[in-house]
C-alpha positions as CSV (number, residue, x, y, z in Angstrom):
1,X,-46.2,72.0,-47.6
2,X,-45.1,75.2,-46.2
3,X,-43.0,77.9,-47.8
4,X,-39.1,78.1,-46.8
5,X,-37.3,80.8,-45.4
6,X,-35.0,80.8,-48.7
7,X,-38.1,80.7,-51.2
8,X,-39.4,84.0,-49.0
9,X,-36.5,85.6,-49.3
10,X,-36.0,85.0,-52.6
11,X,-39.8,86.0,-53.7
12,X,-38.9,89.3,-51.4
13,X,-35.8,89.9,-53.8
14,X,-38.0,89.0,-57.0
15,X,-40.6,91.9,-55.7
16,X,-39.2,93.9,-55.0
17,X,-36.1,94.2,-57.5
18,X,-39.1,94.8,-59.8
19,X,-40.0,97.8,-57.7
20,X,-37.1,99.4,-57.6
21,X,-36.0,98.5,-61.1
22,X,-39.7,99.9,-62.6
23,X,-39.4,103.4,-60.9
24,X,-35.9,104.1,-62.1
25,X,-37.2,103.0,-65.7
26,X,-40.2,105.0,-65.6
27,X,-37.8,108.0,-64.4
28,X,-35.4,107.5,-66.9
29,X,-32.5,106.9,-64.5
30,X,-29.2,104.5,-65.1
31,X,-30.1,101.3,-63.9
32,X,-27.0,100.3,-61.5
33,X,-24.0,99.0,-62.9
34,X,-20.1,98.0,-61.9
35,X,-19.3,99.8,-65.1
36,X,-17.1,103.0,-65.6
37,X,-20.2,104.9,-66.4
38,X,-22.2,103.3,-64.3
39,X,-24.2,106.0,-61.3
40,X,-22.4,106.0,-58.2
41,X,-25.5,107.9,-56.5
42,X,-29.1,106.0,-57.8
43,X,-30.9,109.6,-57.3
44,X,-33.7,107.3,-54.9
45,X,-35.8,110.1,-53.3
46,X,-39.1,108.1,-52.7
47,X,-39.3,106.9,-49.3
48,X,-41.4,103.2,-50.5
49,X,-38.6,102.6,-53.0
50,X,-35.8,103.3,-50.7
51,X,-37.4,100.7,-48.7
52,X,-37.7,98.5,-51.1
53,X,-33.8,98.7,-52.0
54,X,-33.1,98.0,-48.1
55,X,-35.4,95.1,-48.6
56,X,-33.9,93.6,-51.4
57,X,-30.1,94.2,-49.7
58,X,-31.4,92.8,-46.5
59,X,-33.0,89.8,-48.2
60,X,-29.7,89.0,-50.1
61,X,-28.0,89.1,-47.5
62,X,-29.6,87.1,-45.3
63,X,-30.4,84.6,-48.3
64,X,-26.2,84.3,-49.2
65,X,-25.4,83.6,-45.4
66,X,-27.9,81.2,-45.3
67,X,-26.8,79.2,-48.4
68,X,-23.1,79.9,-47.8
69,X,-23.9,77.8,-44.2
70,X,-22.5,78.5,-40.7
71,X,-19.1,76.7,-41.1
72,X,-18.2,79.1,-43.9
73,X,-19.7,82.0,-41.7
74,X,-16.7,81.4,-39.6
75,X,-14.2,82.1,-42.1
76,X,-15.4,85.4,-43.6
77,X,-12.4,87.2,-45.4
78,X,-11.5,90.1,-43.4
79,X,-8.1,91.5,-45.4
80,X,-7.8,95.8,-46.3
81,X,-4.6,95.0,-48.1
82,X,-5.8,95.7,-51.4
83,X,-7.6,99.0,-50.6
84,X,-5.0,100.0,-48.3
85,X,-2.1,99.6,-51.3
86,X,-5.4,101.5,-53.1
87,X,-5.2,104.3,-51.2
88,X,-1.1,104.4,-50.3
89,X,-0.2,104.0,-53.7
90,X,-2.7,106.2,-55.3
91,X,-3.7,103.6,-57.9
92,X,-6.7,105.4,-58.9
93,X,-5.0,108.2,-60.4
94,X,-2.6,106.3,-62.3
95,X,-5.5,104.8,-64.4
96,X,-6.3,106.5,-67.7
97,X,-10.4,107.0,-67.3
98,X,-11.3,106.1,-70.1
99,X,-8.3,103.9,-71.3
100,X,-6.6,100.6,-69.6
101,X,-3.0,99.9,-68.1
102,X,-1.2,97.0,-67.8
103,X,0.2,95.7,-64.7
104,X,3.7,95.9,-65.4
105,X,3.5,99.5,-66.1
106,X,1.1,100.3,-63.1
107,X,3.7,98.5,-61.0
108,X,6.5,100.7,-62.7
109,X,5.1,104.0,-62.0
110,X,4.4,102.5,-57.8
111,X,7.3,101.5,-57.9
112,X,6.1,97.8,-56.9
113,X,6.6,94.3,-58.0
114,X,4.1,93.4,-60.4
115,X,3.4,90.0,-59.1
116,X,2.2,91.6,-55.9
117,X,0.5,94.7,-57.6
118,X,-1.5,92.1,-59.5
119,X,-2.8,89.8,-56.7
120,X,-4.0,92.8,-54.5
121,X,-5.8,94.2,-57.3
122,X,-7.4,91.2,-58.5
123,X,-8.8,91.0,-55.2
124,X,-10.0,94.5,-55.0
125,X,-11.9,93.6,-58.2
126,X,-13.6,90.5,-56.7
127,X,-14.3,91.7,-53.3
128,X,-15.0,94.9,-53.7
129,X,-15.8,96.0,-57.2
130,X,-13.0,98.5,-57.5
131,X,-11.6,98.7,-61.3
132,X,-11.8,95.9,-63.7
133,X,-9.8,93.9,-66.0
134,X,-11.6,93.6,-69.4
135,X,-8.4,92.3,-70.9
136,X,-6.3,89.8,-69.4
137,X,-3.3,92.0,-67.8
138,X,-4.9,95.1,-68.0
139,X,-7.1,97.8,-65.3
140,X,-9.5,99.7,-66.5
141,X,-11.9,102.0,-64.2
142,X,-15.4,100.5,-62.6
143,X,-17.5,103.0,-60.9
144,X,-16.3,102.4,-57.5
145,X,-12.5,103.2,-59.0
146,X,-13.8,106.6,-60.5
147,X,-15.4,107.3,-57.3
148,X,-12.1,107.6,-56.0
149,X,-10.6,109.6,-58.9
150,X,-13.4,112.3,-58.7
151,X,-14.3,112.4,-54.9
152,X,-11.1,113.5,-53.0
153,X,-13.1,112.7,-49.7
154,X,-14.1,109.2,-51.2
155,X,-10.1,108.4,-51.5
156,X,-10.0,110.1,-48.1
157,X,-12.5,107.6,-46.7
158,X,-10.7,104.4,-48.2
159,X,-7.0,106.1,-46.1
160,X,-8.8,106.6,-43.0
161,X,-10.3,103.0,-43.2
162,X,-7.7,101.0,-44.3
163,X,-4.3,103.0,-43.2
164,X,-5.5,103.5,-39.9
165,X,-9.0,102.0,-38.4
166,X,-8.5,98.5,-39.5
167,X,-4.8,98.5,-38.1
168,X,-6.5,99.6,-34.8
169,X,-9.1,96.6,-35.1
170,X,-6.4,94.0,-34.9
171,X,-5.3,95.3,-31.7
172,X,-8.5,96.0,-30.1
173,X,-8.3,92.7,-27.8
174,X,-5.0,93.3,-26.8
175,X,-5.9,96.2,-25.7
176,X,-9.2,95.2,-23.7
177,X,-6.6,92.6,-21.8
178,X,-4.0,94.3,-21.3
179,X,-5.0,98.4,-20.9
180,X,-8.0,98.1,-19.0
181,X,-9.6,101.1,-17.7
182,X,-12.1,104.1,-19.5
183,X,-9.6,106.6,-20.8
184,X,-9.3,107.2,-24.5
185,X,-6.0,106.7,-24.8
186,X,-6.3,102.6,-23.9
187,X,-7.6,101.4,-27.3
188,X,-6.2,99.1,-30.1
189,X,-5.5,102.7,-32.0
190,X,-2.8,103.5,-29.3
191,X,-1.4,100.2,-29.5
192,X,-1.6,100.2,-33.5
193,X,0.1,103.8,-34.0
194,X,2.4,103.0,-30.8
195,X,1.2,106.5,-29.1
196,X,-0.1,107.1,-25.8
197,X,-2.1,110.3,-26.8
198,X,-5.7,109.7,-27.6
199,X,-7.0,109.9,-31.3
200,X,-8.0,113.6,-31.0
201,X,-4.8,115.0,-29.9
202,X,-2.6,113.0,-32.3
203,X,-5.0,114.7,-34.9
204,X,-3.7,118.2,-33.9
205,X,-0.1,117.1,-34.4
206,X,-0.8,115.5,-37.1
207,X,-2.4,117.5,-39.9
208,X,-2.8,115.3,-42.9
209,X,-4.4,112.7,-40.7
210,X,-6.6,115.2,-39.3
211,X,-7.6,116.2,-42.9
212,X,-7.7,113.0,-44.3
213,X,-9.8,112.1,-40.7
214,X,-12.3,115.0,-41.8
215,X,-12.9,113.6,-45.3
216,X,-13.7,110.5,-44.3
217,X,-16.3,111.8,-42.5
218,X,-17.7,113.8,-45.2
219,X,-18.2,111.0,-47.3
220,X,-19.5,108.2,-44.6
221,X,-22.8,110.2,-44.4
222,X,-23.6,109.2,-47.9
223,X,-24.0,105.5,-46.1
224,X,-27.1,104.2,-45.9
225,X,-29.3,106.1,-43.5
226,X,-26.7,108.4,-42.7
227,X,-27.4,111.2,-45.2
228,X,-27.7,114.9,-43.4
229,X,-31.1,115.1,-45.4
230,X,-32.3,113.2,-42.2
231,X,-31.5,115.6,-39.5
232,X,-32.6,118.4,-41.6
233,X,-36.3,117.0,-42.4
234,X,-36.3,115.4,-39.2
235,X,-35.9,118.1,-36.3
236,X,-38.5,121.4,-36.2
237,X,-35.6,123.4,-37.6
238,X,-38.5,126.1,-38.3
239,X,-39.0,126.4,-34.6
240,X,-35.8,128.1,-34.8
241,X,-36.1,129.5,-37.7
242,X,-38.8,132.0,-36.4
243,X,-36.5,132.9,-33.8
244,X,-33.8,133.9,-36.4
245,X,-31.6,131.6,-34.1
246,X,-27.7,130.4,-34.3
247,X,-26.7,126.7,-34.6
248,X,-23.3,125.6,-33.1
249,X,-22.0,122.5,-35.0
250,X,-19.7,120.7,-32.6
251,X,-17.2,118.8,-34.3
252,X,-18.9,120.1,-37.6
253,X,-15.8,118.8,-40.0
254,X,-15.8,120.8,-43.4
255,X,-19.2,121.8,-42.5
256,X,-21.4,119.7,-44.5
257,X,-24.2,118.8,-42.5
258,X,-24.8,123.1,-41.6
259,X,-24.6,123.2,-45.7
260,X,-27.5,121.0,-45.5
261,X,-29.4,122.1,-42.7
262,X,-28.9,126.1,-43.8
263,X,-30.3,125.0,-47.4
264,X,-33.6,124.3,-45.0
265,X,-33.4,127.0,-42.6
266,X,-33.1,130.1,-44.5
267,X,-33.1,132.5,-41.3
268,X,-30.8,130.5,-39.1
269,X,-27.0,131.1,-38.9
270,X,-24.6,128.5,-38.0
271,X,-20.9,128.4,-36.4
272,X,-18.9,125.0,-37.3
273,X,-16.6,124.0,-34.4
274,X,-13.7,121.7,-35.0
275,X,-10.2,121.8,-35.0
276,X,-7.9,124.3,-36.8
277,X,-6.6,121.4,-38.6
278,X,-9.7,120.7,-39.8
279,X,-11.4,123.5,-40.7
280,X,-8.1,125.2,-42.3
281,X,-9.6,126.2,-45.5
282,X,-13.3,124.6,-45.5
283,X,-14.5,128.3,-46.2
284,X,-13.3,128.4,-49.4
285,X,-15.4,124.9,-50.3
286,X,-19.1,126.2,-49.1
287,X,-21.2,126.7,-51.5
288,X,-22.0,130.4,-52.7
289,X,-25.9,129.8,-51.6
290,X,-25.1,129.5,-47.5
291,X,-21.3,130.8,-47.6
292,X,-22.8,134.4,-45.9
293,X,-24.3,132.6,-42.9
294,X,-21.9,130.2,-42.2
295,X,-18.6,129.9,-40.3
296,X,-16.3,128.2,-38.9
297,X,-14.4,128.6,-35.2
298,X,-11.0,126.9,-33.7
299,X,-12.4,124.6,-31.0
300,X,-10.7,122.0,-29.0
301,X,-13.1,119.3,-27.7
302,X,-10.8,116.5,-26.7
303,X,-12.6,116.1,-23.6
304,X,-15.7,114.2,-22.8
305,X,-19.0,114.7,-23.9
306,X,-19.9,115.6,-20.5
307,X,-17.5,118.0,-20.1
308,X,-18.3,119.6,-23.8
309,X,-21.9,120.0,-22.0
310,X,-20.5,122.0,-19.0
311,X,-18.2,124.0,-21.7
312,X,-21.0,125.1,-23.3
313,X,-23.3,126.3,-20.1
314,X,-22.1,130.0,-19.9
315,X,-23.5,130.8,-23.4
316,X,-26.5,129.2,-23.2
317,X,-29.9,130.9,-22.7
318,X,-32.9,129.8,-21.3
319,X,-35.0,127.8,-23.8
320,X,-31.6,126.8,-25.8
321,X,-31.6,123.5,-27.4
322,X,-28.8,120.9,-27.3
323,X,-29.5,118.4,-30.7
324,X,-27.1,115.4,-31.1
325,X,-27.3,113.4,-34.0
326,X,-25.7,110.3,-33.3
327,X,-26.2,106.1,-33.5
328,X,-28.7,104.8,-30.7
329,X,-28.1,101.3,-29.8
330,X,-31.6,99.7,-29.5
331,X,-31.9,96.2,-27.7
332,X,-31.4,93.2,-29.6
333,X,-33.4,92.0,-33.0
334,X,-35.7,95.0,-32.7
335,X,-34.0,96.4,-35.7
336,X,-33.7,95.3,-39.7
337,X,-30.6,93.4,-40.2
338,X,-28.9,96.3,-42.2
339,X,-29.7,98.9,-39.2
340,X,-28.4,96.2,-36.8
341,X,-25.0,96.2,-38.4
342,X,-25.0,99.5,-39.0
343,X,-25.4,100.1,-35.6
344,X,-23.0,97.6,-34.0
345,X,-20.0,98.2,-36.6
346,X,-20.0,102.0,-35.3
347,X,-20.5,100.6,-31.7
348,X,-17.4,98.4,-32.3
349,X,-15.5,101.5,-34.2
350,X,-15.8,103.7,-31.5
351,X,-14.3,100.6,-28.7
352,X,-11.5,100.3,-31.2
353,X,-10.7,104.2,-31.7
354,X,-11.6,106.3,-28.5
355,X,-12.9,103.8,-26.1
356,X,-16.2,104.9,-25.9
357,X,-19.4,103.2,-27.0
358,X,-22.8,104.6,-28.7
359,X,-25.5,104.7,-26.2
360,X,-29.0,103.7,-25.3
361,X,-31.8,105.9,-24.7
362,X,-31.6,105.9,-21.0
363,X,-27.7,106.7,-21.1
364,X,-28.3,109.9,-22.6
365,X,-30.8,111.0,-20.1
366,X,-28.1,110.4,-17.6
367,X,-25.6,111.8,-20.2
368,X,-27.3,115.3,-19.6
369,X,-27.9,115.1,-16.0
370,X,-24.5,114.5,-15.5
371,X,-23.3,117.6,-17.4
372,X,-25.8,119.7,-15.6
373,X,-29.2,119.2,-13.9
374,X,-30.8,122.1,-15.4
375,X,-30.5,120.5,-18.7
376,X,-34.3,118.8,-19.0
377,X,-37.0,117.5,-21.4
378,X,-34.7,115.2,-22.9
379,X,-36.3,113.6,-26.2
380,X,-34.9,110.8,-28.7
381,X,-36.2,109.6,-31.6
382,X,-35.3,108.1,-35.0
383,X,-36.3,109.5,-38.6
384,X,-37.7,106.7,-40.8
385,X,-35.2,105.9,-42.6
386,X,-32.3,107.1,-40.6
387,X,-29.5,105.1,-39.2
388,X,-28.9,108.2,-36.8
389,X,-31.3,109.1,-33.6
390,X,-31.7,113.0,-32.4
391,X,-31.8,113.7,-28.9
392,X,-32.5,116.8,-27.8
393,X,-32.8,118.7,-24.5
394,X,-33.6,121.8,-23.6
395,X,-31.7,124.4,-21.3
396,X,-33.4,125.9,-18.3
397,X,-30.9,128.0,-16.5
């Protein structure tokens, strides 16, 4: 009799839960837990066992949609309420760390009726892991909730999700019916904040959005794949190095991937470009190891990524490199189930928000020879691991 799909994926969990479970043991590290205490970060720096956590994840989930069945795959529960009322309400704070609150004094201090206060919260404990309730009528803190206490760019991340992106999602098919055309001001994001400026430039007007915008960023690389660690052990950085060279970071945020990349590259100096929004006092957050050889400059890139190409033409040199890191969208079932969604949840993000798209190989070939024909040698490729290709091409003048 042959072996099931369900009993594979099941012996795939057993295996390699064991794996994964034996090297944190053997390392002495905090086994994961929904706990207060629990780690928020497992500290998995071994390439085999990081795969086989994605195994396990991918397994699990592929083994729950197949056991939950395809009629109840159409009714998947798609509701930010309780992290948006999360983040607007700053619940997190207003939990003792290590202590409980009821709900009728949590719903005091938000000024919200308790009834409601309770149901969203319950659900943010079921669905997402986020606090606990020990005691019957009271919140306590999980790990996820902590998170949010003592990582301002985690709360950051929950606001930018939840108070804005997911409000753009519900309009996304209006918008494809009834603004059709390729600027970025036609997306469910215009409809949702009822502006006709594209995200960018209602940024710039807007400077806690733009900060909060910023965070988010921060903290989405520490998604699976997405780490900065990537880029920097996954480009020749030394090639550069030698060359004592400077890196522009387009759209750089707070700076963190340059924090990563000048940890590696000792001799190189880097400028991080966003707006002043953005970057208004990031300086004062590097850390005092790369603070001397990184900056940050005012720059407006509202415009296309063509156009950013051409911007940058007059202070290029001969032999300079342009390096994007950014999501390659590979053809279908060629990827792990994990890296697929990865993948098209970003592709779907960027419809929703700028009405753009993430690109194939060939489109960034085009990409560069549309910004300038002297731009050549253009080369993509994806770290193992990495949910992030580089591309890179060289300038020839």
């Amino acid at each position: 009799m042959s072996t099931t799909r369900i009993a594979e994926l099941s012996d795939l969990i057993q295996t390699n839960t064991a794996k994964v479970d034996n090297w944190l043991k053997e390392r002495r590290l905090p086994t994961p837990s929904f706990d207060k205490d629990g780690p928020v970060d497992f500290g998995i720096d071994a390439p085999e066992i990081q795969q086989a956590r994605m195994i396990v994840m991918e397994s699990s989930l592929e083994l729950h949609d197949l056991l939950l069945g395809p009629s109840m795959l159409l009714r998947p529960v798609l509701n930010g309420s309780a992290l948006q009322a999360i983040y607007k309400f700053e619940i997190p704070s207003k939990v003792p760390l290590n202590g409980e609150v009821s709900f009728e004094d949590l719903a005091r201090q938000c000024n919200l009726d308790e009834p409601d206060l309770r149901r969203l919260l319950r659900f943010a404990i079921s669905y997402h892991r986020v606090f606990q309730e020990r005691n019957e009528g009271f919140i306590c803190h999980s790990a996820a909730s902590r998170k949010l206490v003592e990582d301002q760019n985690a709360m950051l991340g929950v606001g930018s999700m939840f108070d804005e992106a997911i409000q753009a999602f519900a309009y996304t098919v209006e918008a494809m019916e009834t603004m059709k055309g390729p600027e970025p001001n036609k997306t469910g994001w215009n409809i949702a904040q009822k502006t006709n400026q594209p995200i960018y430039e209602y940024h710039a007007s807007h400077p806690a959005m733009a900060k909060r915008f910023a965070g988010a960023m921060a903290i989405f690389t520490q998604g699976l794949g997405l780490s900065a660690k990537f880029l920097a052990e996954g480009y020749p950085w030394s090639s550069i190095t030698q060359a004592k060279g400077t890196v522009i970071d387009v759209g750089g945020a707070t700076g963190h991937i340059s924090v990563e990349l000048a940890r590696l590259a000792p001799n190189l100096h880097f400028v991080v470009q966003d707006l002043p929004e953005v970057i208004k006092g990031a300086r004062k957050s590097l850390p005092g190891d790369v603070a001397s050889r990184v900056e940050f400059m005012e720059h407006d890139f509202f415009q296309e990524q063509p156009v950013i190409l051409k911007a940058l033409i007059p202070a290029l040199k001969p032999g300079a490199r342009i390096v994007a890191n950014d999501h390659l969208v590979p053809p279908a079932n060629t990827m792990s189930l994990l890296h697929e969604r990865a993948v098209r949840d970003m592709d779907c993000i960027m419809l929703s928000l700028f009405n753009a798209r993430d690109r194939e190989e060939s489109d960034w070939v085009k990409l560069f020879e549309r910004a300038d024909s002297r731009f050549k040698n253009v080369k993509v490729w994806t770290p193992q691991g990495s949910s992030l290709a580089i591309i890179e091409s060289v300038w020839t003048g």
